[in-house]
N, C-alpha and C positions, 0 to 999 in steps of 0.2 A: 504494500500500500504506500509504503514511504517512497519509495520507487517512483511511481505515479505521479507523486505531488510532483519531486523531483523532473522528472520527463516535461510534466506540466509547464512547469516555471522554464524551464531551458527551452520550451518549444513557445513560448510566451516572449521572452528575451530574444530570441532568436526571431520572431515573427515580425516582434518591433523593429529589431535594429538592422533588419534588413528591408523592411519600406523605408523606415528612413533611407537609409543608405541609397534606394532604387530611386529617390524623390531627388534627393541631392543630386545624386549623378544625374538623372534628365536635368536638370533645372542648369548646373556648369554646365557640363561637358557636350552635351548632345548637339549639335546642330542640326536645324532641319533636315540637309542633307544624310549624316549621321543617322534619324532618324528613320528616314526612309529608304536606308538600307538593311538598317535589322531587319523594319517590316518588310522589303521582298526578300528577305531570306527565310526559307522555306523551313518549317519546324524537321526536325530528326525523327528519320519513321526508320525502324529494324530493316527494311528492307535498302538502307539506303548504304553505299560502301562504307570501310569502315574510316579510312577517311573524310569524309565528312562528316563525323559524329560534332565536332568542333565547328560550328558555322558562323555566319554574322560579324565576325571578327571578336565573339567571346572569350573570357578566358579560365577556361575551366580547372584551374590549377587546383581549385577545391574541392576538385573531386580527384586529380593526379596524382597531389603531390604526396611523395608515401603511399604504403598501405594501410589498408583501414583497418583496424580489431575490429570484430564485433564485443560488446563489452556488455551492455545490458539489454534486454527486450522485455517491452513489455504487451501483452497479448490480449487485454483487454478481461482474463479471468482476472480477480483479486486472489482468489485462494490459490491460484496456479503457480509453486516456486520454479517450475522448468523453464528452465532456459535453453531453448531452442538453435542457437547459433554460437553454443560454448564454445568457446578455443577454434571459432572459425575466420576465416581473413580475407580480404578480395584488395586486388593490386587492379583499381584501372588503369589503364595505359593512356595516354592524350591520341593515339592509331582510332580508339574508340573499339577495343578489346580490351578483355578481362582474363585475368587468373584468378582462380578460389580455391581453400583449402581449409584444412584443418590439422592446426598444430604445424608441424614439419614439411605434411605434405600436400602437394597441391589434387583436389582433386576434380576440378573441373577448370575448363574454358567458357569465354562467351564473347559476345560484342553488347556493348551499352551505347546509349545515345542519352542526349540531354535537351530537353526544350526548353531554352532562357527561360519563353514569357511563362509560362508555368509553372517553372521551377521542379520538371518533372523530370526523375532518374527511370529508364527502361533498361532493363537487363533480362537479354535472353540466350541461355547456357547452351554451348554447343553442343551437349548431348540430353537425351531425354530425362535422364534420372531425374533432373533439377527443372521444377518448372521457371518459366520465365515471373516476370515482377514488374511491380511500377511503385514508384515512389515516390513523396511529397520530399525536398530536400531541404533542410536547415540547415546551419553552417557558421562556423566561425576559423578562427586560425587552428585550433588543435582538435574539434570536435565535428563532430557531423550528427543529424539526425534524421532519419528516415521514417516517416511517416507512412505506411501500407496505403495502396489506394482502390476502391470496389473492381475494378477492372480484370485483376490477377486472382480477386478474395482475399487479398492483405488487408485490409482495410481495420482487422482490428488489433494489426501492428505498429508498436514504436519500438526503433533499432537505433540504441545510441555506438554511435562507433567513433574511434579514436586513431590518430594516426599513430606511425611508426614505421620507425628506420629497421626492423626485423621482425622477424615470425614468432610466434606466442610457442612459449616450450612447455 
């Protein structure tokens, strides 16, 4: 339950200070021109190569840079202590490919895509054991949060992950 509140307030913090941030940034930086190249660039659909997972001239270092821990999840039971994504880790690449694993070893592949305006993570595993995903993404310099979304049945997921320079032993 403490968990919760936790998740709450990080995905609260994070919700703010990333409108802020999106308000500032048009309000400097954008020039009309500027503006109306994000909009003709075309959202990231899985079937699209994996180079241009990256479009618009974004920069998605926050979902790059390091690999991510999985660290905490929480699944919407209150009584449920299982943690579903224990000692598991995912390396996106900026190609717009993935590695996953657990602990040591890696056990799967995938290609992800990212849609600015949305702020939507897709990840779909190169083999069938793992289904594919979508996800609502939060973010700061050392953290990430993944929000589940109806599309995949995530939807009553929250995935706090962490970065890092090595694999969880």
């Amino acid at each position: 339950m403490k968990s919760f509140y936790i998740l709450c307030c990080i995905s609260l913090v994070f919700g703010l200070a990333s409108c802020k941030q999106d308000t500032m940034t048009q309000k400097t930086s954008e020039t009309p021109a500027a503006v109306d190249s994000i909009n003709a660039a075309p959202a990231t659909t899985p079937e699209q190569p994996a180079d241009q997972a990256v479009t618009g001239g974004h920069d998605y270092t926050f979902l790059t840079d390091k690999l991510l821990l999985y660290k905490d999840v929480y699944n919407g039971d209150k009584e449920s202590k299982e943690q579903p994504y224990k000692d598991e880790w995912i390396d996106l690449d900026p190609t717009g490919t993935f590695k996953a694993g657990k602990l040591q070893k890696q056990t799967h592949t995938g290609q992800w895509s990212y849609n600015h305006e949305t702020k939507t993570l897709f990840l779909r595993p190169d083999v069938k054991n793992y289904k594919m995903s979508e996800w609502k993404v939060l973010h700061n310099e050392q953290m990430i949060v993944w929000v589940g979304t109806q599309t995949y049945g995530d939807n009553k997921l929250q995935v706090k992950l962490i970065r890092s320079a090595t694999l969880p032993e």
